[in-house]
C-alpha positions in Angstrom: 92.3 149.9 181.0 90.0 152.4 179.3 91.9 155.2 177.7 90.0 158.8 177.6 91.0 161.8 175.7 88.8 164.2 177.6 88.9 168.0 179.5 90.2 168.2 182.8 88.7 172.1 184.3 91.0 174.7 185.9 90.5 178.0 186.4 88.5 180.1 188.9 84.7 180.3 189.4 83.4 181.5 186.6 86.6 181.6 184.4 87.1 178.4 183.2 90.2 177.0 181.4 90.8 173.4 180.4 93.5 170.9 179.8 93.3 168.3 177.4 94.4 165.4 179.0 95.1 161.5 178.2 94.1 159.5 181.1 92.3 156.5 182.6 88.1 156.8 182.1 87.5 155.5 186.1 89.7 158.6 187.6 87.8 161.8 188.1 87.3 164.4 185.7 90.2 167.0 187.4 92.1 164.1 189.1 95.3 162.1 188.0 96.2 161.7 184.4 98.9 160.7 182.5 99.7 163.4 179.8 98.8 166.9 179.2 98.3 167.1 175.6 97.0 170.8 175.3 94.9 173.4 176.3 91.5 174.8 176.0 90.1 178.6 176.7 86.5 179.2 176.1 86.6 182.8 177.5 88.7 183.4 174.0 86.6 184.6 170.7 85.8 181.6 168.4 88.9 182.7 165.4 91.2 183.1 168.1 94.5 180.8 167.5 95.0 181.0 170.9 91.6 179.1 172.2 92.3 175.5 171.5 95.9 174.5 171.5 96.9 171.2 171.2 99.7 168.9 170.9 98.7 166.7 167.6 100.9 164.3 167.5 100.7 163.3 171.1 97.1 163.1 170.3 97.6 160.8 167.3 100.0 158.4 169.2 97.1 158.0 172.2 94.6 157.2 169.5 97.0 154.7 168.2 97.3 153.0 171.2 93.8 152.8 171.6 92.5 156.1 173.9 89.0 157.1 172.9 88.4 161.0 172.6 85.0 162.2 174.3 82.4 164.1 172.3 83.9 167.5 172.7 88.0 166.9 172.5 86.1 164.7 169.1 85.1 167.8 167.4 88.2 169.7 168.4 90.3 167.2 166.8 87.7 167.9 163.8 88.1 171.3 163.6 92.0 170.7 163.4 91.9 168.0 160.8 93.2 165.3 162.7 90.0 163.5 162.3 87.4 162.8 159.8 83.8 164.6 160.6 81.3 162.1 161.6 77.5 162.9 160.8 75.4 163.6 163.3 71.7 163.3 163.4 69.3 164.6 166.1 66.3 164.9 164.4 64.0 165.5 167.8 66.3 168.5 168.7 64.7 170.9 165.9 61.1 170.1 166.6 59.2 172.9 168.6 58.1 172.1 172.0 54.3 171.2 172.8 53.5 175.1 173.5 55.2 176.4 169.8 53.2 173.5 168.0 49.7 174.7 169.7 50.8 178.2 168.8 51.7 177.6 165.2 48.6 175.3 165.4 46.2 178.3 166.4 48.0 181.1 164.2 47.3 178.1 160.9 43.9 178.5 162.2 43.1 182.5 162.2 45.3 182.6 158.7 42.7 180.0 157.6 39.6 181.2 159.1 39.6 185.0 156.3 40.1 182.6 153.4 37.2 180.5 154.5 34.9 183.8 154.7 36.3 184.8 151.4 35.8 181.7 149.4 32.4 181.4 151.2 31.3 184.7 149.9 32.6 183.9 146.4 30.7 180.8 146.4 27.6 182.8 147.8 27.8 185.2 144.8 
């Protein structure tokens, strides 16, 4: 059995508020789990104590046993201390699109084209 500790969503439309939950990988995302392990408000401000609450040693014994934390609960449990940051690499993600390249491509081009002039004329002279 595949062990997740992941987000289960509550909260109305458009107000959102999460549990953190241990549970099986194959139930659905707000369906059954086994233990409630803490609490998650986005709405709050980022410095706010209040916006990620969480139960560590609960989450330490699932680890120990062998639950796997998903990407996001992963970087909680970062920001908490209760695990080591892992380095992560996305180097596509900060290239420009195909329209910013052409852009920077053609603004290269008009910087370059006075210089050209100028050492033309220089050369001329």
């Amino acid at each position: 059995m595949a062990m997740k500790i992941r987000l289960a969503r509550g909260g109305s439309k458009k107000r959102p508020h999460y549990s953190i939950v241990a549970t099986d990988s194959r139930m659905p995302r707000d369906g059954r789990f086994l233990e409630k392990l803490g609490t998650y408000n986005p709405l709050l401000p980022k410095d706010s104590e209040d916006r990620v609450k969480m139960d560590v040693e609960k989450v330490q014994e699932w680890i120990a046993k062998g639950a796997q934390p998903t990407d996001r609960v992963a970087r909680m449990l970062e920001a908490a201390g209760v695990r080591e940051k892992t380095e992560r690499n996305n180097p596509n993600k900060a290239k420009p699109g195909k329209a910013a390249q052409e852009r920077a491509e053609k603004k290269a081009a008009r910087a370059a084209a006075p210089a050209e002039e100028a050492a033309a004329e220089a050369a001329a002279e």
